[in-house]
C-alpha positions as CSV (number, residue, x, y, z in Angstrom):
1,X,19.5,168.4,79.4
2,X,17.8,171.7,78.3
3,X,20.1,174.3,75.9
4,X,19.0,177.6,74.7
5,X,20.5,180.2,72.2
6,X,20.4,183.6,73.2
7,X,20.1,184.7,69.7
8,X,16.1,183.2,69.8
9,X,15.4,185.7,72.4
10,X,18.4,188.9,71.6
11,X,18.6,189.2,68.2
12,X,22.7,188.8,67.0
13,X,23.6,187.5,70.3
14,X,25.5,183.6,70.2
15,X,25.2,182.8,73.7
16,X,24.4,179.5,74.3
17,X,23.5,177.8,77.1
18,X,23.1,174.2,78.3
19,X,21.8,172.9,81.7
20,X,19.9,170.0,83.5
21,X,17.2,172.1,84.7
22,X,15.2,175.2,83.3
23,X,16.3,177.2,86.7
24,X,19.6,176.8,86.1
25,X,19.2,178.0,82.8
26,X,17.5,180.9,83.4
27,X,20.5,181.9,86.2
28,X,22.7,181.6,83.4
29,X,20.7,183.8,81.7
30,X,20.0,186.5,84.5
31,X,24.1,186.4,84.7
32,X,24.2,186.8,80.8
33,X,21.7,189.4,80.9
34,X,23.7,191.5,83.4
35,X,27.3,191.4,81.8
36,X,26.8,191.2,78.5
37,X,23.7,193.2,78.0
38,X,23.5,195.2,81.3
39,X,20.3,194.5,82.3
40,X,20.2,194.5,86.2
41,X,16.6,192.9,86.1
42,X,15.4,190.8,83.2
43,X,12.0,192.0,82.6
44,X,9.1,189.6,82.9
45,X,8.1,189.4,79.0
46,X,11.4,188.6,78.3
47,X,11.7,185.9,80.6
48,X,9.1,183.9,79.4
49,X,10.5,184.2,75.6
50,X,13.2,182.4,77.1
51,X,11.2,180.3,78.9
52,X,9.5,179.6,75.4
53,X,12.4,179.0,73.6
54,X,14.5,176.6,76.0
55,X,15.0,173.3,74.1
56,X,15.5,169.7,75.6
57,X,18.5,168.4,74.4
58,X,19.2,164.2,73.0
């Protein structure tokens, strides 16, 4: 399993999430992103912070 906090990437933010597969995390975070935040489009410097801060789980 992979997990990331969206705090690493948007300061003051708890989000966490936890998935089998980096894709499926970074839907959950494109969904995030868009309600939450309201970004339509997660820009590509940003994705690769959270690319960079997705964790493998035990």
């Amino acid at each position: 399993m992979k997990e990331l906090s969206c705090g690493a990437v948007v300061p003051n933010c708890d989000a966490k999430f936890t998935a089998a597969s980096e894709s499926e995390i970074m839907s959950q975070v494109a969904d995030h992103a868009r309600r939450v935040h309201g970004t339509d489009d997660v820009p590509p410097e940003v994705a690769e912070k959270v690319r960079l801060n997705i964790r493998e789980t035990a």
